[in-house]
PDBQT receptor file of N, H, CA, C and O in Angstrom, charges set to zero:
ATOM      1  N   UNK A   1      16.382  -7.035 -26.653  1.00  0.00    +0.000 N 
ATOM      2  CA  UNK A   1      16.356  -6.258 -27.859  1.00  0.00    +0.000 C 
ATOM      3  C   UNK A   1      17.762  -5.711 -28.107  1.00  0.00    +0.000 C 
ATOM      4  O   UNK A   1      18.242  -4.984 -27.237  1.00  0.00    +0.000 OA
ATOM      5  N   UNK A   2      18.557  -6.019 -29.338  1.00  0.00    +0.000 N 
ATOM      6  H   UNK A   2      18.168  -6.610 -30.045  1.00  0.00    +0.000 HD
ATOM      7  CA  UNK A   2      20.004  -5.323 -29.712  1.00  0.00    +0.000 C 
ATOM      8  C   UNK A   2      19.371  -4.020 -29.970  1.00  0.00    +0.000 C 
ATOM      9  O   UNK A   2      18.229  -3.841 -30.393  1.00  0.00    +0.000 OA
ATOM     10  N   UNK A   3      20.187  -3.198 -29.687  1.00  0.00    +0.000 N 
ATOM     11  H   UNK A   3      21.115  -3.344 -29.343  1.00  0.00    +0.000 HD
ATOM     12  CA  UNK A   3      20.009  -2.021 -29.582  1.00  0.00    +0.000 C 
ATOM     13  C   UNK A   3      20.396  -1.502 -31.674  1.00  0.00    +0.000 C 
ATOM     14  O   UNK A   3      19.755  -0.854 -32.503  1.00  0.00    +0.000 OA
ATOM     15  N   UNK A   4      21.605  -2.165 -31.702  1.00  0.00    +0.000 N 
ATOM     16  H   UNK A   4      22.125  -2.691 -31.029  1.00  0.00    +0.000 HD
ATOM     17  CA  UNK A   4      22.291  -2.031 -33.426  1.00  0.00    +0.000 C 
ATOM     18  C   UNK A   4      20.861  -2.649 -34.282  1.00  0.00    +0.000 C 
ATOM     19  O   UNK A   4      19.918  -1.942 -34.636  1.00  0.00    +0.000 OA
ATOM     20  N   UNK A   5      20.934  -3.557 -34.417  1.00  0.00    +0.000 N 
ATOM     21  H   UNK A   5      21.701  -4.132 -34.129  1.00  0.00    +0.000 HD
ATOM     22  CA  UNK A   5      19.475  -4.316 -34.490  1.00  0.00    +0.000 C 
ATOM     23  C   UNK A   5      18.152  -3.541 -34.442  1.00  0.00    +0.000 C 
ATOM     24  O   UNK A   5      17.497  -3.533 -35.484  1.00  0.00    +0.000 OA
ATOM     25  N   UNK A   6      17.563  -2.743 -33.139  1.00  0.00    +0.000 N 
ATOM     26  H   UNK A   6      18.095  -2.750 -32.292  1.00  0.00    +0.000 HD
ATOM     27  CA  UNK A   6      16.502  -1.999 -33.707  1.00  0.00    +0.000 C 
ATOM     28  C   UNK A   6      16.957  -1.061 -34.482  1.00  0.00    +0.000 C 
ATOM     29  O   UNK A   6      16.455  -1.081 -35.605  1.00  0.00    +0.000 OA
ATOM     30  N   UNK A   7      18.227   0.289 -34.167  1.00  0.00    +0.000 N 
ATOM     31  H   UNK A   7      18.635   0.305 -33.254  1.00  0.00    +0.000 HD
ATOM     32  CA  UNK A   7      18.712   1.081 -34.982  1.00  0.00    +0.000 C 
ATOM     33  C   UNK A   7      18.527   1.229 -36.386  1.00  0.00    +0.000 C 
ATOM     34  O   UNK A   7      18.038   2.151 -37.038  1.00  0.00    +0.000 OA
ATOM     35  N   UNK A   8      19.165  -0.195 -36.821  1.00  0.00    +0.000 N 
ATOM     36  H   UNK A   8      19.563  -0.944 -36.291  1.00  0.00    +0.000 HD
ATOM     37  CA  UNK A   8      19.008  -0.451 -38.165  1.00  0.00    +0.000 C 
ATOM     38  C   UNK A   8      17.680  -0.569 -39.004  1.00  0.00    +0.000 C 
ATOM     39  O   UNK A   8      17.552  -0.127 -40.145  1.00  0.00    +0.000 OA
ATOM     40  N   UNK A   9      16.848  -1.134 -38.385  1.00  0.00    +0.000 N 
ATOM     41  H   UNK A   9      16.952  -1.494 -37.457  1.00  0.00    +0.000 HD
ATOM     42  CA  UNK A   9      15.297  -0.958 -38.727  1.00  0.00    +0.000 C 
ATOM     43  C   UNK A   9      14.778   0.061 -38.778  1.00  0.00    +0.000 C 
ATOM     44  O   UNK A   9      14.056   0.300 -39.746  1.00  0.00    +0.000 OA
ATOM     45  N   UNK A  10      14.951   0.957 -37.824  1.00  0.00    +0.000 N 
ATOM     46  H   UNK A  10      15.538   0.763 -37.038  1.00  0.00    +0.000 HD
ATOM     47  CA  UNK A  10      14.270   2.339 -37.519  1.00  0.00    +0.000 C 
ATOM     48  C   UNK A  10      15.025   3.351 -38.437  1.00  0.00    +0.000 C 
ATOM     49  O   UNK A  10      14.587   4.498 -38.525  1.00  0.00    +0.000 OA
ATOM     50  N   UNK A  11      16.428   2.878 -39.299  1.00  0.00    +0.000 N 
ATOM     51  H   UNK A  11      16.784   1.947 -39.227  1.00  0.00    +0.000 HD
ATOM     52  CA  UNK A  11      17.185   4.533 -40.034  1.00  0.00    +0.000 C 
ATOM     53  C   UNK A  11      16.609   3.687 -41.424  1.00  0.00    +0.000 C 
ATOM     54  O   UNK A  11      16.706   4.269 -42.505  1.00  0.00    +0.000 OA
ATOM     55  N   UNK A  12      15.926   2.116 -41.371  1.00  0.00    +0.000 N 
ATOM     56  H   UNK A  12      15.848   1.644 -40.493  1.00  0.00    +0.000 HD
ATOM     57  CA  UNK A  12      15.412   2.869 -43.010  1.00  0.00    +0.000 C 
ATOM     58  C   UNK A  12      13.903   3.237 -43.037  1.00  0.00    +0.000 C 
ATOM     59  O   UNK A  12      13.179   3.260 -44.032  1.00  0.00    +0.000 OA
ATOM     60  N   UNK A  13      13.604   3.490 -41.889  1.00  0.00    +0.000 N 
ATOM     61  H   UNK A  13      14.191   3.471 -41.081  1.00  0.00    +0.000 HD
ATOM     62  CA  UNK A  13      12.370   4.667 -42.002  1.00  0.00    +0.000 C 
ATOM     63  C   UNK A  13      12.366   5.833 -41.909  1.00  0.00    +0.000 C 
ATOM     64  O   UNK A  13      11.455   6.502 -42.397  1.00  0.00    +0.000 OA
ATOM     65  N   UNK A  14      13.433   6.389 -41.227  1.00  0.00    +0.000 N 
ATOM     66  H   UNK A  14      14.172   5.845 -40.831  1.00  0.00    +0.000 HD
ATOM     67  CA  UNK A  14      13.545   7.942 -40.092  1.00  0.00    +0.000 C 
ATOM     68  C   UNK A  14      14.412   8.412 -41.358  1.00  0.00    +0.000 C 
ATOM     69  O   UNK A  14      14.857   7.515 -42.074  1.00  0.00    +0.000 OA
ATOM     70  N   UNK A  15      14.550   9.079 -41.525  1.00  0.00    +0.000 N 
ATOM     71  H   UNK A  15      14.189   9.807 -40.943  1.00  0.00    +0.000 HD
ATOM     72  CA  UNK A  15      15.512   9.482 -42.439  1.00  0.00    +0.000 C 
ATOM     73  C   UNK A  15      16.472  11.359 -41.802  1.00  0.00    +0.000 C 
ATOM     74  O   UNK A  15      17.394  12.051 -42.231  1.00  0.00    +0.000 OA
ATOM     75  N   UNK A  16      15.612  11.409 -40.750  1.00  0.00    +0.000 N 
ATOM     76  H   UNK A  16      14.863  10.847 -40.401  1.00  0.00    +0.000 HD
ATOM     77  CA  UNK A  16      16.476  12.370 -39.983  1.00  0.00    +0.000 C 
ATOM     78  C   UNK A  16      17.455  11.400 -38.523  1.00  0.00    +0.000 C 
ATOM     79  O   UNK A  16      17.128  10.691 -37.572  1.00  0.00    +0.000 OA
ATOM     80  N   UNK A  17      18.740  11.925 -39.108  1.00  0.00    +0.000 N 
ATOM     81  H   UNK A  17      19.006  12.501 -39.881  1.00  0.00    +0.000 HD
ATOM     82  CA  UNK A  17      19.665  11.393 -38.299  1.00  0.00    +0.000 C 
ATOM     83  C   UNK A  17      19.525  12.178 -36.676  1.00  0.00    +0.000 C 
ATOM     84  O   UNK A  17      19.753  11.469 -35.696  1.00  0.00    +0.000 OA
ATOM     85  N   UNK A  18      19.211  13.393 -36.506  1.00  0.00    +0.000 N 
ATOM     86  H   UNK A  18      19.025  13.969 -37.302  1.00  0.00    +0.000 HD
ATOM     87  CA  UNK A  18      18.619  13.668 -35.003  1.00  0.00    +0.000 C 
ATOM     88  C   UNK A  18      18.119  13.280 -34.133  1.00  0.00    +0.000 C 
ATOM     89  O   UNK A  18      18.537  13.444 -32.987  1.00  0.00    +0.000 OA
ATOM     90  N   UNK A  19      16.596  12.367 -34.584  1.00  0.00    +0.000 N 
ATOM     91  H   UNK A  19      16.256  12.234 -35.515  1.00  0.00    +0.000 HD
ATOM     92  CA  UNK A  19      16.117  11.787 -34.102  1.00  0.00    +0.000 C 
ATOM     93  C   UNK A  19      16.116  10.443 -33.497  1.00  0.00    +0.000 C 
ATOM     94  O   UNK A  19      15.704   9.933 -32.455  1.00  0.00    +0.000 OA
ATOM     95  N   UNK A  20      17.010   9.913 -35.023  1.00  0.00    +0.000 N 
ATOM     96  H   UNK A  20      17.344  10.328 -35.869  1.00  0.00    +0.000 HD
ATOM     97  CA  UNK A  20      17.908   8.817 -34.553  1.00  0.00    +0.000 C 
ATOM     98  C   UNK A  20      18.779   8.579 -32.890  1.00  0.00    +0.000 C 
ATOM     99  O   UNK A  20      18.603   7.815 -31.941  1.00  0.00    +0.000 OA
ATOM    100  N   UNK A  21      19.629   9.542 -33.162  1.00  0.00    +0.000 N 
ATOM    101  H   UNK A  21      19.772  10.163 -33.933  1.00  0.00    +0.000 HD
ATOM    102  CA  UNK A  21      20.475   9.911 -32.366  1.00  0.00    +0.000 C 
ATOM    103  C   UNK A  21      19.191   9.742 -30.511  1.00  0.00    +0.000 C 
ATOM    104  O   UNK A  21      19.165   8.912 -29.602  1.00  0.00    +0.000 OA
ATOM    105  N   UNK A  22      18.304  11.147 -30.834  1.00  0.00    +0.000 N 
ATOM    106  H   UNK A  22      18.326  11.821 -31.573  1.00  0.00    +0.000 HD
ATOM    107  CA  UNK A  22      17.303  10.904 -29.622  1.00  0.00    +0.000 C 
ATOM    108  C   UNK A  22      16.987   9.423 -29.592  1.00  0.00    +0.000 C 
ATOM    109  O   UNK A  22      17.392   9.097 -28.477  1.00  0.00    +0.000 OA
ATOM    110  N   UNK A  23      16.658   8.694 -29.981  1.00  0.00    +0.000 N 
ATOM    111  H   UNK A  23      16.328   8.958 -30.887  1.00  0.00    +0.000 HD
ATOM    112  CA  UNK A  23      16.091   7.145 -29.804  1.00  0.00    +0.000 C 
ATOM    113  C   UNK A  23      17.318   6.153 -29.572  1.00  0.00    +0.000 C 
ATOM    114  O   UNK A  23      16.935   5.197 -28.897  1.00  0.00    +0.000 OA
ATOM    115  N   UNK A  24      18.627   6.069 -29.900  1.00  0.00    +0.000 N 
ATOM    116  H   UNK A  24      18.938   6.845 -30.448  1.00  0.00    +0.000 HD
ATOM    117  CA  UNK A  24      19.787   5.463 -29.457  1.00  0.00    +0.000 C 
ATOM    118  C   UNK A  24      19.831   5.839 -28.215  1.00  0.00    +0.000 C 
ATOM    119  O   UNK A  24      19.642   5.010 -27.325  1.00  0.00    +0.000 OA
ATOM    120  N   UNK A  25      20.111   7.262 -27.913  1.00  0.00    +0.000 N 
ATOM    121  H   UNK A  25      20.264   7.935 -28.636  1.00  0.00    +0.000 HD
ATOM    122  CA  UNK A  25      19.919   8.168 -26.213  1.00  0.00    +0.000 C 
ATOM    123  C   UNK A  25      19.232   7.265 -25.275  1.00  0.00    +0.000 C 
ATOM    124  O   UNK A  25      20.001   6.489 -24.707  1.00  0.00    +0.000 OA
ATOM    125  N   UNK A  26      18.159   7.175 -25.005  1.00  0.00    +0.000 N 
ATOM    126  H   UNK A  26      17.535   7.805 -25.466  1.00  0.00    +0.000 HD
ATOM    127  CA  UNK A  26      17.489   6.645 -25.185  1.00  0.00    +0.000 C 
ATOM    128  C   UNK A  26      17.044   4.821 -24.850  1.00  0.00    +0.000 C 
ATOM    129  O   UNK A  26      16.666   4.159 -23.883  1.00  0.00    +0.000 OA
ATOM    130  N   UNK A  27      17.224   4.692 -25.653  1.00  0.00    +0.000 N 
ATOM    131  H   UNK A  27      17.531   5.230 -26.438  1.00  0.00    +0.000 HD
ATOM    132  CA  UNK A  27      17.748   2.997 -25.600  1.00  0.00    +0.000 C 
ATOM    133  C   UNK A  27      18.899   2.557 -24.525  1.00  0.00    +0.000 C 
ATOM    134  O   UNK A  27      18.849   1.596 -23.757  1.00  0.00    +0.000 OA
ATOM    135  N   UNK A  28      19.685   3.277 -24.636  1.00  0.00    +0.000 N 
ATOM    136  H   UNK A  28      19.725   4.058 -25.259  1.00  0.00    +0.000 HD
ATOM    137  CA  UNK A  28      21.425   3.215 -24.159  1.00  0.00    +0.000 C 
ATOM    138  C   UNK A  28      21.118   3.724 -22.440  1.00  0.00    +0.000 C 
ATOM    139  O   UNK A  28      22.004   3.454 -21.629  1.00  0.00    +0.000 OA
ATOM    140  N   UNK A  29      20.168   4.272 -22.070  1.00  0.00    +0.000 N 
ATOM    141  H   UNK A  29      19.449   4.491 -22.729  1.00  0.00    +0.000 HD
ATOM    142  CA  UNK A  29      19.938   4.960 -20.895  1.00  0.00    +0.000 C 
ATOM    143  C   UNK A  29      20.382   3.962 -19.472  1.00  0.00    +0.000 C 
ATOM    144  O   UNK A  29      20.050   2.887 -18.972  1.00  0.00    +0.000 OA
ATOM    145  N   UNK A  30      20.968   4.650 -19.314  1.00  0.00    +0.000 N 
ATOM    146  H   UNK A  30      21.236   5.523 -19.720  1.00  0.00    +0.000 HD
ATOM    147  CA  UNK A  30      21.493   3.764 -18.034  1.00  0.00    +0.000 C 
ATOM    148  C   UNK A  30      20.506   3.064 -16.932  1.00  0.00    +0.000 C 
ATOM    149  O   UNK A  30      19.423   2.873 -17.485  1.00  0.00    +0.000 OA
ATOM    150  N   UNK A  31      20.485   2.672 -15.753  1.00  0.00    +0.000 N 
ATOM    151  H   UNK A  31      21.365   2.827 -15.304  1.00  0.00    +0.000 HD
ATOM    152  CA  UNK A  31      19.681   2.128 -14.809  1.00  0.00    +0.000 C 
ATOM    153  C   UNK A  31      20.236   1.869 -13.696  1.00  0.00    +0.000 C 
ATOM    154  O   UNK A  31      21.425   1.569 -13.589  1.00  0.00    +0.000 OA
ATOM    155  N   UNK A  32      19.156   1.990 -12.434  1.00  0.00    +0.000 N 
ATOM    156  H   UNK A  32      18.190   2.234 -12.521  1.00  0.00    +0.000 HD
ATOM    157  CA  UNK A  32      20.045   1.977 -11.176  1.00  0.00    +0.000 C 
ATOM    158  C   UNK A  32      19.994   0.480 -10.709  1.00  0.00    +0.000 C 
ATOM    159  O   UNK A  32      18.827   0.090 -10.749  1.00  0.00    +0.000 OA
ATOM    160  N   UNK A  33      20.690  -0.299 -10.363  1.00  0.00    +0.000 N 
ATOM    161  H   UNK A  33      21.638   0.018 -10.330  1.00  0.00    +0.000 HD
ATOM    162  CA  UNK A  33      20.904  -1.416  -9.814  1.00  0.00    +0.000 C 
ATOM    163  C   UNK A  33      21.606  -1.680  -8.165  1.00  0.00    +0.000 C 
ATOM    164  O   UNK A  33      22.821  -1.870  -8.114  1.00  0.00    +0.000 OA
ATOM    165  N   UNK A  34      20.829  -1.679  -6.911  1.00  0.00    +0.000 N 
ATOM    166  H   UNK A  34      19.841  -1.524  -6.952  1.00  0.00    +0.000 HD
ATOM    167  CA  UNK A  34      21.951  -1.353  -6.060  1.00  0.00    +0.000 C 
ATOM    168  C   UNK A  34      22.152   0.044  -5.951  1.00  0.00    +0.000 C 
ATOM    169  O   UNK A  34      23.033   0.402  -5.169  1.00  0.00    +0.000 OA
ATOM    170  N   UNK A  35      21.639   0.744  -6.455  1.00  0.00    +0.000 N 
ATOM    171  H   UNK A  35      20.924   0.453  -7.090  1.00  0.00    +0.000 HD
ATOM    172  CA  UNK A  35      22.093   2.406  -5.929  1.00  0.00    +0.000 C 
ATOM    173  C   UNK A  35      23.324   2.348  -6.835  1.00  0.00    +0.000 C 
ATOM    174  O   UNK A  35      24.052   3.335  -6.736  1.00  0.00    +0.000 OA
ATOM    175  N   UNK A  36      23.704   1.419  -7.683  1.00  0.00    +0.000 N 
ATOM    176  H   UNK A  36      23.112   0.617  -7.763  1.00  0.00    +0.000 HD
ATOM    177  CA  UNK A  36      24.766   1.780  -8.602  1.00  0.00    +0.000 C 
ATOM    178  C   UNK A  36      24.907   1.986 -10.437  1.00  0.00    +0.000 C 
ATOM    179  O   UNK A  36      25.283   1.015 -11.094  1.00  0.00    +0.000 OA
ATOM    180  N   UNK A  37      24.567   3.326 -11.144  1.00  0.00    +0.000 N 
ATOM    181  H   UNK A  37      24.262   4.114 -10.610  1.00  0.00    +0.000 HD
ATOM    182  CA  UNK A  37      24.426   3.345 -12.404  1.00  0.00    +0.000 C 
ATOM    183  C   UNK A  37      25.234   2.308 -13.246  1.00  0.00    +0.000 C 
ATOM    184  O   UNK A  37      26.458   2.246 -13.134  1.00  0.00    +0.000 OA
ATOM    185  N   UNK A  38      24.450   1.394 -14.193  1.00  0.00    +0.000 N 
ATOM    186  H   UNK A  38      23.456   1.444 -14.284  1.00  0.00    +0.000 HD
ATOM    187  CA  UNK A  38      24.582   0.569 -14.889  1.00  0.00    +0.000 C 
ATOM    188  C   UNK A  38      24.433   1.086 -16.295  1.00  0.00    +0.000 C 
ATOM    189  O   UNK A  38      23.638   1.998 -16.521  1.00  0.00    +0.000 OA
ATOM    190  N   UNK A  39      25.177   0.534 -17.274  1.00  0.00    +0.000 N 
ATOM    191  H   UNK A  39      25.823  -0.208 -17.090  1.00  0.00    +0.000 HD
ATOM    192  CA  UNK A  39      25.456   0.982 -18.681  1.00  0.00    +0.000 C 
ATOM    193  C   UNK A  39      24.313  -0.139 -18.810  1.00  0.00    +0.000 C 
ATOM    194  O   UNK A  39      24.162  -1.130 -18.095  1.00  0.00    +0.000 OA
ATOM    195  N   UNK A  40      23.436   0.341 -20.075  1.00  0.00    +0.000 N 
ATOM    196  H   UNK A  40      23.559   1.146 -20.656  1.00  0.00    +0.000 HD
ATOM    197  CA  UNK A  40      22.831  -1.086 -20.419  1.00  0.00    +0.000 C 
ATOM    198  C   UNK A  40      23.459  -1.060 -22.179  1.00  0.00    +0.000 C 
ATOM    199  O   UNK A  40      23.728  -0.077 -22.870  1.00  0.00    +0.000 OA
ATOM    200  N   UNK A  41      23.535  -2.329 -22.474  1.00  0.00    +0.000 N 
ATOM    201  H   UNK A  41      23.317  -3.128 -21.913  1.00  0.00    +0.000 HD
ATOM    202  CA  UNK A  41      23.910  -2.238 -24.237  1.00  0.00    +0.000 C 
ATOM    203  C   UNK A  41      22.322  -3.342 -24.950  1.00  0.00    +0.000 C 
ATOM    204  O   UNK A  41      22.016  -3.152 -26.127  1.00  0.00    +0.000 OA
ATOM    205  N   UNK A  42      21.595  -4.259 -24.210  1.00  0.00    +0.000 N 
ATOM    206  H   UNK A  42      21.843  -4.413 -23.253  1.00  0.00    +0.000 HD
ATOM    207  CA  UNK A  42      20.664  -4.301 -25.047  1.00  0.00    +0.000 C 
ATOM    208  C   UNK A  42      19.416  -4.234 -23.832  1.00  0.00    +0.000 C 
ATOM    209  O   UNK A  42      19.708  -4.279 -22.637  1.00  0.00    +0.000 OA
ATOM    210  N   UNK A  43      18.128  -4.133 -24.274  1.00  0.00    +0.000 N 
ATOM    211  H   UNK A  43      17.891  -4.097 -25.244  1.00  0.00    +0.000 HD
ATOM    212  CA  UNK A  43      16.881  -3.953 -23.924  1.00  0.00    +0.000 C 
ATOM    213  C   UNK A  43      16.692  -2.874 -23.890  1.00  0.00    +0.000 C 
ATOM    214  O   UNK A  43      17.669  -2.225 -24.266  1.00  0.00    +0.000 OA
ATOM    215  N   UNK A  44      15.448  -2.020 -23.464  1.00  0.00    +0.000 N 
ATOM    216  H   UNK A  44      14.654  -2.547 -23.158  1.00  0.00    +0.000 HD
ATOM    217  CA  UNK A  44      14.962  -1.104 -23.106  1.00  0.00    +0.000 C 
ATOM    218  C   UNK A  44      14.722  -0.181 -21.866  1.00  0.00    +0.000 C 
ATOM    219  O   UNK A  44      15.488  -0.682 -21.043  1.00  0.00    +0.000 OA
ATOM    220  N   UNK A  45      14.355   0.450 -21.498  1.00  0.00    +0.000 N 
ATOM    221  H   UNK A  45      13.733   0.857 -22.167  1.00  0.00    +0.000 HD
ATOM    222  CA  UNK A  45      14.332   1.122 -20.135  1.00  0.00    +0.000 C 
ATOM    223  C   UNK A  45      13.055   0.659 -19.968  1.00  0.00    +0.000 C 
ATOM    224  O   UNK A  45      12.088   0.853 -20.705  1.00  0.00    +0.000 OA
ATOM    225  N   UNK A  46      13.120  -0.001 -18.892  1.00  0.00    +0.000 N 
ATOM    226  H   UNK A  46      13.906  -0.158 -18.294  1.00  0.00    +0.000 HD
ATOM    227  CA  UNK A  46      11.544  -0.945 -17.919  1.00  0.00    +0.000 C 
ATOM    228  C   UNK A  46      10.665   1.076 -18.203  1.00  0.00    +0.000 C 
ATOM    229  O   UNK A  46      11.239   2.165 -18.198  1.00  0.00    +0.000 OA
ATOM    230  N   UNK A  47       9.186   0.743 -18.402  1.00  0.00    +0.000 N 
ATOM    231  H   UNK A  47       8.720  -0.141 -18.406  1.00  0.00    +0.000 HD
ATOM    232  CA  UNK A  47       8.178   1.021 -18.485  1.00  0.00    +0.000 C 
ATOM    233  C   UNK A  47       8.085   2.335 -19.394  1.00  0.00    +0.000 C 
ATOM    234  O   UNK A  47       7.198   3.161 -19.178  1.00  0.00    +0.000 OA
ATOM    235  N   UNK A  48       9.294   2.554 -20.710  1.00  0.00    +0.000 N 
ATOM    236  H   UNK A  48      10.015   1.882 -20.885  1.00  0.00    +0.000 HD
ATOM    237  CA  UNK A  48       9.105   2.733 -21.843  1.00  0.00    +0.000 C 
ATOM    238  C   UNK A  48       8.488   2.535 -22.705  1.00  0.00    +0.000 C 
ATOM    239  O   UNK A  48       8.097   1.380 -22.872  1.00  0.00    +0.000 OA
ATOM    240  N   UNK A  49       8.105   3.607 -23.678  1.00  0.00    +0.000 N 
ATOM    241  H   UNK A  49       8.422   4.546 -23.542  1.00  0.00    +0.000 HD
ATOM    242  CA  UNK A  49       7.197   2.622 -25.152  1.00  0.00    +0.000 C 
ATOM    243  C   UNK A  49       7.635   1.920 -25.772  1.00  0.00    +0.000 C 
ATOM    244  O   UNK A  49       6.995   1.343 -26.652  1.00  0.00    +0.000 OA
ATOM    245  N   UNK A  50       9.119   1.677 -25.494  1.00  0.00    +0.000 N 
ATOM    246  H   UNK A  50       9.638   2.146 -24.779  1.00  0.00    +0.000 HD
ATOM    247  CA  UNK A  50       9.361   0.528 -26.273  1.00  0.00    +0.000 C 
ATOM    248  C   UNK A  50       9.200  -0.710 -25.588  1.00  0.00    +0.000 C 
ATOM    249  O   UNK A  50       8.980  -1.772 -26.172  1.00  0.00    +0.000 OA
ATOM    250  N   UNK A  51       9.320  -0.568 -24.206  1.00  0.00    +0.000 N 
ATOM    251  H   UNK A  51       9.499   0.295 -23.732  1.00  0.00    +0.000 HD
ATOM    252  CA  UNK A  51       9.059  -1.971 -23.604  1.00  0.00    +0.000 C 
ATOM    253  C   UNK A  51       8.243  -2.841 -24.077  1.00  0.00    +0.000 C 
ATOM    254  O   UNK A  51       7.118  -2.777 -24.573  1.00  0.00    +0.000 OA
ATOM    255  N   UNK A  52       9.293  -4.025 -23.754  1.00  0.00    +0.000 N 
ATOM    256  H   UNK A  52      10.207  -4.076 -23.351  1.00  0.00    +0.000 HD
ATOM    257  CA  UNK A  52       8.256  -5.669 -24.946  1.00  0.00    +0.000 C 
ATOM    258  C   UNK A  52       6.867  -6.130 -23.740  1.00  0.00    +0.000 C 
ATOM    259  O   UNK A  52       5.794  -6.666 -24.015  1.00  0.00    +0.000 OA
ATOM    260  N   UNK A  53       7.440  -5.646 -22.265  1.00  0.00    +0.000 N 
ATOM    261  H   UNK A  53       8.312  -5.210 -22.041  1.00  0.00    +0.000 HD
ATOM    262  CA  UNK A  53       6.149  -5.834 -21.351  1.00  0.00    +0.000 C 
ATOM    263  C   UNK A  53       5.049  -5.504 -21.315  1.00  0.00    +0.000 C 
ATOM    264  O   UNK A  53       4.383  -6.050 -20.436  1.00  0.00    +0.000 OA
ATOM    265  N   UNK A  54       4.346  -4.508 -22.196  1.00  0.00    +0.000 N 
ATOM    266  H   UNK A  54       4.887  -4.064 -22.910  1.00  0.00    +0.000 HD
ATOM    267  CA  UNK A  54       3.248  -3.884 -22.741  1.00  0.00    +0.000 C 
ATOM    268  C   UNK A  54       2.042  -4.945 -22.861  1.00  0.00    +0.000 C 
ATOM    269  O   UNK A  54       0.957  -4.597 -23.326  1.00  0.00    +0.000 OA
TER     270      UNK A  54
């Protein structure tokens, strides 16, 4: 999942930029790999509501 890509879908519904902001947060959330924090730039955080594994 692009992260710009859902963004864009979700600000022409949301129309408060705050929340936005919370749901990029969010998305962008790092992950441990190895005991070592990883930047992620696309998918989701494993066992989120957004997860596509549902």
């Amino acid at each position: 999942m692009n992260h710009d890509i859902v963004m864009a879908r979700l600000a022409r519904h949301i129309a408060d930029p705050r929340l936005l902001v919370i749901i990029r947060r969010f998305l962008q959330a790092g992950m441990l790999s190895g005991g070592v924090h990883v930047e992620r730039q696309e998918g989701t955080p494993q066992g989120g509501p957004l997860a596509a594994d549902r």
